[in-house]
N, C-alpha and C positions, 0 to 999 in steps of 0.2 A: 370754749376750749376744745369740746370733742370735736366741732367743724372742724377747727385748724388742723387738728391731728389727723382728721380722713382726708384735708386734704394735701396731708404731708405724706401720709401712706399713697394715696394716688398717683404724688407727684414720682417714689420712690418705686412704685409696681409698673407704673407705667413704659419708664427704660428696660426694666426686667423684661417686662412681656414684650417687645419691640425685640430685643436679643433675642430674645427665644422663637422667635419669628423670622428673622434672619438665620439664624439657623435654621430652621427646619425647611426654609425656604435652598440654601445654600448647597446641603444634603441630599435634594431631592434636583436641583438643579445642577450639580457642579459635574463639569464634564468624567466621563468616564477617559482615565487613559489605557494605553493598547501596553501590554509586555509583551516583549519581543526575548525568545531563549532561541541560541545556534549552538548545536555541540555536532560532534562525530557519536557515529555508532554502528553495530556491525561491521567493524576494522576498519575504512577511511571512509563510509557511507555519512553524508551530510545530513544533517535535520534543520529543520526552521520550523519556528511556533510562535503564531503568535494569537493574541486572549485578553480578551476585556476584563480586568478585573478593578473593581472599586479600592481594594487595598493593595493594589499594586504586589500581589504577593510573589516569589519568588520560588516556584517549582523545580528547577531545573535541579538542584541537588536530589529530589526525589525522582523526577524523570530519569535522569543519569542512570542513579543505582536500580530502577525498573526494566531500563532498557538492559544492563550489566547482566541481570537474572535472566531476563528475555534469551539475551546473546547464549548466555550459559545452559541454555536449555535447547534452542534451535541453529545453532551454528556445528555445521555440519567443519568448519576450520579449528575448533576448539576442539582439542585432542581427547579432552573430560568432558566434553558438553555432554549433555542428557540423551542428543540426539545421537552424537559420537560414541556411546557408548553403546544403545541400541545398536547401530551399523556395523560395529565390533562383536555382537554376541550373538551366540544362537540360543540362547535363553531367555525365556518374559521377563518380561524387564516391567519392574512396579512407577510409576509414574513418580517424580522428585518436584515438578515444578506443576504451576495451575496452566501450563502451555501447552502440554503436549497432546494430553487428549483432544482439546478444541479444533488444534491444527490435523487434528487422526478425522474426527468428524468432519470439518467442513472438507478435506482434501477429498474422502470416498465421495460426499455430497458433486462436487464438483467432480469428479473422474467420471460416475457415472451421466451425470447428462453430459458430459462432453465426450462420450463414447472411446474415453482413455485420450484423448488428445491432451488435457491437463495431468500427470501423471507425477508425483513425486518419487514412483521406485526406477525413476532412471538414473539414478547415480552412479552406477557403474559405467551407463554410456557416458554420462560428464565427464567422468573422469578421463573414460579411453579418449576421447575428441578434447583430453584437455583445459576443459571448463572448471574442472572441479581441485580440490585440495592434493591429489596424487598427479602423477606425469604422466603426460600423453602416452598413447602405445601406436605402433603403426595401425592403420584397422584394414583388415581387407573381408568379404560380403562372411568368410566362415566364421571371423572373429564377431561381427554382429550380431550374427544368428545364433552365436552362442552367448552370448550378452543377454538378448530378449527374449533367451527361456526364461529367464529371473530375476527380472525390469517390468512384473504385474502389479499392481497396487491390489490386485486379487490377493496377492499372496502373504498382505499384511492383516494380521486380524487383533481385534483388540475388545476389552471391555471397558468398565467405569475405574476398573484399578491396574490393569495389565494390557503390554501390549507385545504379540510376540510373529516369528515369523512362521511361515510353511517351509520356508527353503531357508539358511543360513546363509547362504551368497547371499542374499536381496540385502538394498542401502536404500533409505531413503534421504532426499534432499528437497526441504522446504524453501528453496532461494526464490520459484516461483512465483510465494503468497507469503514470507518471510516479513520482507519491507510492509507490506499494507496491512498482513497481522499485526506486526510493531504500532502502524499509524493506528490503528483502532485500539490497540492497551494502552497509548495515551487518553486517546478520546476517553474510554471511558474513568480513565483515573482524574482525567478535567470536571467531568461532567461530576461522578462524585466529590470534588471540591467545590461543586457549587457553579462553577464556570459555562456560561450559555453560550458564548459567542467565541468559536476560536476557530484557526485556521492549524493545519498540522502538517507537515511533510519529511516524509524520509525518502534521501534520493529519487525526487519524482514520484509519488504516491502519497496520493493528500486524502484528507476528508476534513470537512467545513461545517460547522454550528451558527444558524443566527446571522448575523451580520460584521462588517469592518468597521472601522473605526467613525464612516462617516455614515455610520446606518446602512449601507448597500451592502447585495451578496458582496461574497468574495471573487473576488475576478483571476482567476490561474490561465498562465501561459499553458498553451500546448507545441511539446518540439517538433520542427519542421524533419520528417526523416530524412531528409536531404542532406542535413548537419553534420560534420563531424564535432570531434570534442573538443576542437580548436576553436572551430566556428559553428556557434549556436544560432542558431534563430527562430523566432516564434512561426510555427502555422497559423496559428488561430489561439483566440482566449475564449473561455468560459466561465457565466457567472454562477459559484456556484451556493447554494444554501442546504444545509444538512442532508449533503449528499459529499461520497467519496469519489476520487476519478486515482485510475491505475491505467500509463500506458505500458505499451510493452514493443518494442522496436530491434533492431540488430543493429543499428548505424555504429553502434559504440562499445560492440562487443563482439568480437570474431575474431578467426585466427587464420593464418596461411599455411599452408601446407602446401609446397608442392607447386607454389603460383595458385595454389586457388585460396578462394576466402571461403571459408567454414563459419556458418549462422551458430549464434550460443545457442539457438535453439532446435532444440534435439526432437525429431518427431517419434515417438513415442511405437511407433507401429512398425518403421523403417527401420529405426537406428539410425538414422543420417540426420544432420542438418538439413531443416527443412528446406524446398525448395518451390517457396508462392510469391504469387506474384504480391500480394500483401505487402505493404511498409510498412506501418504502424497502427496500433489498434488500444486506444482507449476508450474502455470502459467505465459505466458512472452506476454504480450501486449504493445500497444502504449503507454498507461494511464495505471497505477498503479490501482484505482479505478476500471477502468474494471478486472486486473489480480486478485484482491483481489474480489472481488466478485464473480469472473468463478472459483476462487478455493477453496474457498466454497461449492458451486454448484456441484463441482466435486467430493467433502466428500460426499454430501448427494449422489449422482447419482449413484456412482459407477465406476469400471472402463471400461466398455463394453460403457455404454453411456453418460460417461464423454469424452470417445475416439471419438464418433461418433458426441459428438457437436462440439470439437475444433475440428476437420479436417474439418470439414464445415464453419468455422470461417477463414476468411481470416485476416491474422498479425496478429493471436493466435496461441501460441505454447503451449505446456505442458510435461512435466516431470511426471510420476502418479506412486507413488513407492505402492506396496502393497503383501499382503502375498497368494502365489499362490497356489494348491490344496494340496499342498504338507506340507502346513506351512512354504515355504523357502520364505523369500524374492527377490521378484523381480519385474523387473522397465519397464514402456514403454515411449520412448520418441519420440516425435515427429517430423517427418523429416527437419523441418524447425530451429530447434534448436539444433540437433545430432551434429555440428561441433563444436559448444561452448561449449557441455559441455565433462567435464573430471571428471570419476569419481574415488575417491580416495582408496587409499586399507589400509584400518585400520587395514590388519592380522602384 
C-alpha cells in the first residue's frame, strides 16, 4: 500500500515540477518587448523614446508632467517660468525647481573652456535679431555694442541656494543646452526605474543606454545640412551605446532682413550672426547637455578651433561638416567616433 501511494505522489509531483520548469524556463527566455512613447514638449518640439522593458510599463504620463516642470523652470516663453522670472528681476532669486542650478553649473563649465563662444547671457542679442520671445529691433554696429556691455555670463553669479545678477539688464536663455538637459532628466528618471536599454530624443538631441531591440547599438540618423525642412535627408548614421550625440546647424532656423539670411546663431563676441564656413557640428559626449552646448560652441568657433577643443576634451567626440575653400562640402571627424559612423550616399 505505501509503494502505490509514492508512486501515486510521483506520478502527481512529477507534472508539478515540469510546470514549474517551464516556467522558469519561459521567464528567462521570453522575448523582451521595446515601448515606444511620442509626445510634444517645449511648445511644438517633438520627442520619441523608446526602452526595453520586461513589464511593458508605461511612463509617459510621468515623463509628460517632468518635462511640464522641466518647461516651467527653463523656458525662457513662459511669462512665470523660473527662468522668466529671473530675466524680469534685479533681485536673487532663491531656486523653485531641482533645474536651475545644474543648468547655472554646467553653462559657466562650458563658457569658460569655450572662451565665451557658448554663452547663455545673450538674450538680449536674441531677442534684437529676432530669435527670441520679444520683436526684433532694427540693429545697427551702436545698438550691438551696447547690447554686449551686458550679454557676459561673467555677470551671472550664484550659490547652492541663490542666483543673482551684477547688472539688471543681463537675460539669460538656456535654448542652447535646453533640449539635451531635457534628454538627460529623462535618462536618468529611466535609469532610476530600473530601465538599461533606451533610446531618447528631443528634437534632434538623443542619448542611448545598452542596446535596440535586436541586441545592437542604436543606430541614429545624422541631418545632411544641405536639407531644408521640406526636404530632409540623412548625411551619415551613427551606432550609438551609452553615449549622447547633440547636432547644431542653421539650415532651419534663420531670418531675412533686408535680402539677407541672418544665422539663429548669435556670436557671442560680435553680436552678429555668425559668419563660418561651418555647416553643422555634432557632438558625442556622456551627458547630452554637454554635446548640445559644445555644438553650439562649435557654430560659433569655427572649424580649426572647434577641432583643437574637443581633441583636448576627453569622451568628446565631433563630426564638424562644413564648406571647404572650394565651396565643396566636406567633413572632419574625430578619431574616437570614426568606427560608428557610416556615411550615406544620396547620389
Amino acid at each position: 500500500m505505501t509503494v502505490v501511494k509514492e508512486m501515486f505522489s510521483r506520478k502527481r509531483i512529477l507534472p508539478l515540477l515540469l510546470i514549474v520548469i517551464l516556467i522558469i524556463y519561459w521567464y528567462f527566455q521570453k522575448p523582451t518587448l521595446l515601448v515606444h512613447l511620442e509626445g510634444q514638449t517645449f511648445g511644438t518640439i517633438g520627442y520619441s523614446i523608446k526602452y526595453k522593458d520586461d513589464r511593458q510599463r508605461d511612463f509617459k504620463p510621468s515623463i509628460d508632467s517632468l518635462l511640464i516642470v522641466f518647461n516651467n523652470a527653463l523656458s525662457h516663453y513662459i511669462p512665470n517660468s523660473e527662468l522668466s522670472r529671473f530675466n524680469a528681476s534685479s533681485q536673487p532669486q532663491s531656486y523653485t525647481s531641482p533645474f536651475f542650478l545644474p543648468v547655472l553649473e554646467e553653462s559657466k563649465l562650458i563658457y569658460d573652456l569655450t572662451d565665451g563662444a557658448y554663452n547663455p547671457a545673450i538674450m538680449p542679442l536674441v531677442n534684437a535679431w529676432g530669435f527670441g520671445p520679444e520683436k526684433s529691433i532694427l540693429l545697427d554696429s551702436a545698438i550691438v555694442d551696447s547690447l554686449l556691455s551686458f550679454t557676459d555670463y561673467n555677470l551671472v553669479e550664484f550659490n547652492k541656494q541663490q542666483v543673482w545678477k551684477k547688472d539688471p539688464r543681463l537675460q539669460l536663455d538656456f535654448s542652447a543646452s535646453a533640449k539635451g538637459y531635457g534628454v538627460d532628466v529623462i535618462a536618468h528618471f529611466l535609469s532610476a526605474k530600473g530601465v538599461e536599454n533606451y533610446f531618447i530624443e528631443i528634437g534632434g538631441e538623443v542619448i542611448c543606454a545598452g542596446t535596440n531591440i535586436e541586441g545592437k547599438a542604436w543606430r541614429i540618423g545624422i541631418i545632411d545640412p544641405g536639407s531644408d525642412i521640406l526636404n530632409q535627408q540623412l548625411i551619415a548614421t551613427v551606432d550609438l551605446n551609452n553615449l549622447a550625440l547633440a547636432t547644431s546647424a542653421n539650415n532651419f532656423n534663420y531670418r531675412i532682413i533686408d535680402n539677407v539670411k541672418y544665422s539663429h546663431t548669435i556670436d557671442p563676441k560680435s553680436g552678429y550672426p555668425i559668419a563660418q564656413s561651418i555647416l553643422s557640428a555634432s557632438v558625442f559626449a556622456r551627458n547630452c547637455i554637454t554635446a548640445d552646448a559644445l555644438a553650439t560652441a562649435c557654430m560659433v568657433m569655427g572649424v580649426e578651433k572647434a577641432l583643437a577643443l574637443i581633441t583636448d576634451m576627453e569622451g568628446v567626440e565631433a563630426l564638424l561638416i562644413y564648406s571647404d575653400e572650394n565651396g565643396q562640402t566636406a567633413y572632419h571627424i574625430t578619431d574616437g567616433i570614426k568606427p560608428f559612423v557610416s556615411f550615406v550616399d544620396n547620389n
